[in-house]
N, C-alpha and C positions, 0 to 999 in steps of 0.2 A: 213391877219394876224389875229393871233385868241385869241382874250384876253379876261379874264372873266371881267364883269361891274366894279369890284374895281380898277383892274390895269388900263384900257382903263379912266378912271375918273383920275386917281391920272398921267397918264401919259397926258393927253389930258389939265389937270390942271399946269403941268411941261412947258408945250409947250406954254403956255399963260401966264408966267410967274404969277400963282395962288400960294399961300402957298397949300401944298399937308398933313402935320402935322396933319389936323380933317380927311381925308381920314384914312390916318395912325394907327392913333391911334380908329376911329370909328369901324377900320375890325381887329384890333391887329396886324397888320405887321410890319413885320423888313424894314428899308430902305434898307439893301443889298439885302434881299429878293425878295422884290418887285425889284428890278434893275434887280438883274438875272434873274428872271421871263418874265420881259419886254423886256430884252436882249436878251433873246433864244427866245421871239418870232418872233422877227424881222431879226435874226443870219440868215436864210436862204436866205433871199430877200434882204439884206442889204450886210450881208456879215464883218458884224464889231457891236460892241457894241454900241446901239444908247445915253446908259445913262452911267454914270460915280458916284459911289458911293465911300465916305468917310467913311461909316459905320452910317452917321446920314443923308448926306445930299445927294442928287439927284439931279445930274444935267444931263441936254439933252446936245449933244453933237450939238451945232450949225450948223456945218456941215450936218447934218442928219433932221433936222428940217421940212425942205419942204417933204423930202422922205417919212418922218412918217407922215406926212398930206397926201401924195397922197395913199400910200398904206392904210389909214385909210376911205378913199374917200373922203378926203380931210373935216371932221369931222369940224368944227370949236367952237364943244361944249367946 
């Protein structure tokens, strides 16, 4: 899976239950943005959307949790 440093942070932040809000606003991004982004990169390997946005907030889909660790190499940053 192929993320640039801000998503791979603010999603790896998502997953550890971290506020993600100084990512966000440090790089200027949308929360839907950043979701879609994260989502199409994991759409082929997964096969479903990993995160679930409101327009402000970002949530991981629990189901998906471990999957997005293995296919990350199991990242624990």
């Amino acid at each position: 899976v192929s993320l640039d440093e801000p998503h791979r942070q603010i999603l790896m932040a998502l997953i550890h239950g971290r506020p993600i809000d100084t990512y966000i606003k440090a790089d200027h991004l949308m929360p839907s943005i950043v979701a879609d982004t994260i989502n199409e990169a994991f759409f082929e390997e997964i096969g479903d959307s990993v995160l679930a946005c409101d327009g402000e907030t970002i949530h991981v889909g629990e189901e998906y949790r471990e999957d997005i660790l293995g296919l990350l190499g199991g990242i624990s940053g």
